[in-house]
N, C-alpha and C positions, 0 to 999 in steps of 0.2 A: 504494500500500500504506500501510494505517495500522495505526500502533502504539502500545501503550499499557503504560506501564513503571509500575508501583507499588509505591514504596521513601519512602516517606514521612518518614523518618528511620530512624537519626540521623546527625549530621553522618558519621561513622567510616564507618557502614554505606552511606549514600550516595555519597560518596567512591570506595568500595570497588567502588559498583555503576556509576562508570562507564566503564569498561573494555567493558562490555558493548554501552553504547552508541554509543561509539566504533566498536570492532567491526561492530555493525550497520550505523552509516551509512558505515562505508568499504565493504561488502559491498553492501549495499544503498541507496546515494547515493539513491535515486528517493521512500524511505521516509520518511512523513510520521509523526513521534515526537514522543508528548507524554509527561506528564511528574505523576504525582501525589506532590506531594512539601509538606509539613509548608511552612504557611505561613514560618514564622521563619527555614526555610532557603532558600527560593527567591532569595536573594542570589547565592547559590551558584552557579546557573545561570541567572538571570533574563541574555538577550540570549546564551546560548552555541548557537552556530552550527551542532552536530548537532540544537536543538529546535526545534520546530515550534510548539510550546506549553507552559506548565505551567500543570498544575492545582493549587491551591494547595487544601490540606489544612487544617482549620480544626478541630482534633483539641477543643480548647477549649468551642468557640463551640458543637457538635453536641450539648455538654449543655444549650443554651436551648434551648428548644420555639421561640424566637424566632427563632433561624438556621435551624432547618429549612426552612422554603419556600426559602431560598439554597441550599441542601444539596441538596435534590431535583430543586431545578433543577440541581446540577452532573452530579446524576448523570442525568438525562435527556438531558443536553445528552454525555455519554458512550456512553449507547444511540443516541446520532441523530448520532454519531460513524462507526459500524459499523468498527471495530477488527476488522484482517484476524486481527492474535496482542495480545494481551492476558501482559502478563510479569509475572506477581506474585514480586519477590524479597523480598517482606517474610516471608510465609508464616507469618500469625498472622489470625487469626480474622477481624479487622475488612477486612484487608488484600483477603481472600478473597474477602469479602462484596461488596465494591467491584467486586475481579474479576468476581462471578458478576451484578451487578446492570449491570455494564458489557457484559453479551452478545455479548461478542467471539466472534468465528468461532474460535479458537482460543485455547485459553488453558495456559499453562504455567507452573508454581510450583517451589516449592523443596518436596522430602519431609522436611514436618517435620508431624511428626501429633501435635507438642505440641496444637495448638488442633482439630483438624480439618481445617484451610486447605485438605491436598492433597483434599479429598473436591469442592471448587471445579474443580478441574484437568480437562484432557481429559491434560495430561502432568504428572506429577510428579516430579521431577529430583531422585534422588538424592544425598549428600554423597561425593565422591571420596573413596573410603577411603584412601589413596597422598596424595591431598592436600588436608586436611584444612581451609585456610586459607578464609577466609568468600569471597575474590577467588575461587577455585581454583570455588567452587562456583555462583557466577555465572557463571564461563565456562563452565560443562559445560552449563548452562540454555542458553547461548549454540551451542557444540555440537549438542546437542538440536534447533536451531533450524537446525539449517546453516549456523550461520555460522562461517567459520575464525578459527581463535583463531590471534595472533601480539601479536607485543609495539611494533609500528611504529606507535605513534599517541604522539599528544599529551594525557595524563590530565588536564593543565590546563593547556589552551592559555593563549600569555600576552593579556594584557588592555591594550593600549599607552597607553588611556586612560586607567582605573585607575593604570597605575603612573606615568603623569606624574602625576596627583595625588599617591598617595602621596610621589612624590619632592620637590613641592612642598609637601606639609606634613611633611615631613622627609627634608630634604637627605640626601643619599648622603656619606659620605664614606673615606675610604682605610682606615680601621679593617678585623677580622678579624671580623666578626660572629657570631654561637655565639647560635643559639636556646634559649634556659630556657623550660618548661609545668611550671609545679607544679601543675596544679589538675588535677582529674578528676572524674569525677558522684560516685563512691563515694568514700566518704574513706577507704576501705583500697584503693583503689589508688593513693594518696600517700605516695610516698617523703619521707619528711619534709622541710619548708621547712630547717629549721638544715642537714641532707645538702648541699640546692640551695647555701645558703649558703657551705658548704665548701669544696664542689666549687669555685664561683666563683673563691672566694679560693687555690683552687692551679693553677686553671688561667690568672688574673690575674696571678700572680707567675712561671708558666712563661716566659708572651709577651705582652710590652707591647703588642703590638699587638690584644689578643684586646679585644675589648669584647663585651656582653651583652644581649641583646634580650630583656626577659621579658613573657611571654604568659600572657595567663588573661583570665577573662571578671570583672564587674564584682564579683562574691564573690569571688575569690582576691585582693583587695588584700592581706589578710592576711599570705599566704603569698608574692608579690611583694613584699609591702615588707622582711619578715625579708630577703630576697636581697638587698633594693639597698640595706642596711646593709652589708652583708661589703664592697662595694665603690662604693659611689656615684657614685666619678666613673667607672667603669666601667660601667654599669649605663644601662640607658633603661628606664622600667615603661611597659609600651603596655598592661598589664592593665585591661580595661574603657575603653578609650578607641579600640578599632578596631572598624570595621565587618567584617564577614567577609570582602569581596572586598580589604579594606587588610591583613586579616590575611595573607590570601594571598600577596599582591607583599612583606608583610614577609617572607614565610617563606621566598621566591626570592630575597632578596640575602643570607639567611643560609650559612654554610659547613655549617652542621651543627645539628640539634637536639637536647637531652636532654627526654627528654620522659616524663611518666610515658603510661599506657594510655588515652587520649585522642582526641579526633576532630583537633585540629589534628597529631597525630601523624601520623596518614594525609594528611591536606594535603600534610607535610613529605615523605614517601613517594612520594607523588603527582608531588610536584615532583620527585622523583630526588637530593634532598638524601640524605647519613648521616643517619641516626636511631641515637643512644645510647637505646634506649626501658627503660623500670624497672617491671617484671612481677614481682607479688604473688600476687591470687588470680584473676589471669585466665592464658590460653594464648597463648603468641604464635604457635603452630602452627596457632591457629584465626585470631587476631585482631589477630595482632603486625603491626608493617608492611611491607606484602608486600616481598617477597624480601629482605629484612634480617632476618626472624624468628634467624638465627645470633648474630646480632649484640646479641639482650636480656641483659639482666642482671640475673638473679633467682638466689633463695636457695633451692635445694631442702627442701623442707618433706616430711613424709609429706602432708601437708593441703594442700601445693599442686601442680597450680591447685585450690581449692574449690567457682569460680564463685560465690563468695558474696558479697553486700554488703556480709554482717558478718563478724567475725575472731573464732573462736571456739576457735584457739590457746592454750596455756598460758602463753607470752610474746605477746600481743596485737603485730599485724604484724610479727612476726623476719623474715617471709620477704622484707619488703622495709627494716627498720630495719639489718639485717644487711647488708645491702650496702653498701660502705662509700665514702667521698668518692673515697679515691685507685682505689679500681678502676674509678669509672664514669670519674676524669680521667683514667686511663690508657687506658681505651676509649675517650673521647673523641680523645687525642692520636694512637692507633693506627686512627682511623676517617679522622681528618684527613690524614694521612701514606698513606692507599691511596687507591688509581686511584679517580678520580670514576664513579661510577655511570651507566652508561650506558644498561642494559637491565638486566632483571628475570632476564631469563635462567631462565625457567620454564616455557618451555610447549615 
């Protein structure tokens, strides 16, 4: 049996979707599963042991009339595949397209009729109205499919190789680790750097032992460096200096992340760590990190969530400037002090 998954990004969203494929190859071990997923992320899964293959998505490159003849060939080389189910979780027009030029014997998407996508489908898998969360609705596609949904896998198996390097370019030591994410795509889902900074400095002064791991990619030095002024010698900035698979084994020695609405959020998720997450104009009900959505901390707005990139509020982001240092360090100390996360406890 062959299978064909396409979730191209982004990091959050594919994250999100592999639950699904876990699922499958515990249900179906015999199954040969590839993988079309956005060049820049295939770190992500490059050598993980449910794939068969990735096809590397070159979103970029498809506006030269140059990469075409590469392109054509990926997708012939998809038709002469013969894909027994074809799984579109992206469910947006281009994603479709692939699906339908991919001539899988079966093909099943998510019912989202923004672009047209489901008119591609022989199945189109509705959103759980009862559970609303982007995970909730890949397992139903998974459902749809036969496959039992259950919470007993590994979302990111560990990596023994990886993390002896990581440990080799930076030692492990007895400290209390606390992951910081200031960065996000939208800058209204940034709870302010000066907040992070705060935060730091009273969760620094609660327990000597806490130290600070800050994450962001090579644009949020900005917003990482305001942080590792509040505390310097508390503080490590790994912002724009980790690859994604060192993000990852950073994100397993940590106790806990605060993290604004972000893809290394879902990582942290993934690993089974607390997530402190800080939700503005998005839904954690839809997109929060699964089974912790209880646990966000946001400022009720009439205007939120808006879904929007821009903040078009009378006070420009209240809904996330309003939350304040001490309540997310008190979330923080109150996520730390409960039972480690075992299971998701949702299905």
């Amino acid at each position: 049996m062959k299978v064909l998954i396409l979730k191209p990004s982004s990091l959050g969203d594919v994250v999100q979707a592999l639950p699904l494929l876990r699922l499958l190859k515990q249900h179906r071990p015999d199954a040969e599963v590839h993988w079309w997923l956005a060049s820049e992320l295939c770190p992500l899964l490059a050598g993980d042991a449910d794939l068969a293959d990735l096809l590397p998505f070159e979103r970029k490159r498809w506006s030269s009339p140059a990469y075409w003849p590469e392109g054509i060939s990926q997708i012939r080389a998809m038709r002469d595949a013969r894909y027994d189910w074809v799984i579109d979780l992206q469910g947006l027009a281009r994603s479709a397209l692939f699906a339908w030029l991919a001539e899988g014997a079966f093909t099943v998407g998510l019912e989202l009729e923004r672009e047209g996508a489901h008119l591609a489908y022989d199945l189109a898998v509705p959103r759980p109205k009862d559970k609303p969360h982007a995970v909730d609705w890949y397992l139903a596609v998974a459902r749809a499919l036969g496959i039992p949904v259950h919470d007993s896998f590994a979302w990111l198996p560990p990596r023994p190789e990886m993390a002896s390097q990581v440990e080799t370019k930076w030692p492990r030591d007895q400290a209390r680790w606390l992951g910081i994410n200031p960065g996000a795509r939208w800058d209204n889902k940034r709870w302010p750097a000066e907040h992070f900074a705060e935060l730091v400095r009273q969760l620094a002064a609660r327990d000597a032992n806490f130290r600070f791991a800050l994450f962001g990619g090579p644009s949020d030095g900005p917003l990482t460096d305001a942080i590792l002024r509040a505390a310097p010698d508390r503080c490590v900035n790994f912002a724009g200096r980790t690859e994604l698979p060192e993000l990852i084994e950073l994100l397993r020695r940590c106790e806990l992340l605060v993290t604004n609405d972000t893809g290394p959020m879902h990582l942290a998720a993934a690993l089974r760590k607390p997530v402190v997450s800080l939700f503005g104009p998005t839904s954690p009900e839809q997109t929060g990190p699964y089974g912790q959505e209880p646990f966000a901390q946001r400022h009720p707005l009439p205007c939120a969530p808006c879904m929007k990139s821009r903040c078009h509020w009378a006070e420009p982001l209240a809904c996330l400037t309003t939350i304040s240092p001490a309540r997310v360090a008190a979330a923080v100390l109150t996520r730390l002090d409960a039972k480690p996360l075992t299971s998701t406890d949702r299905h």
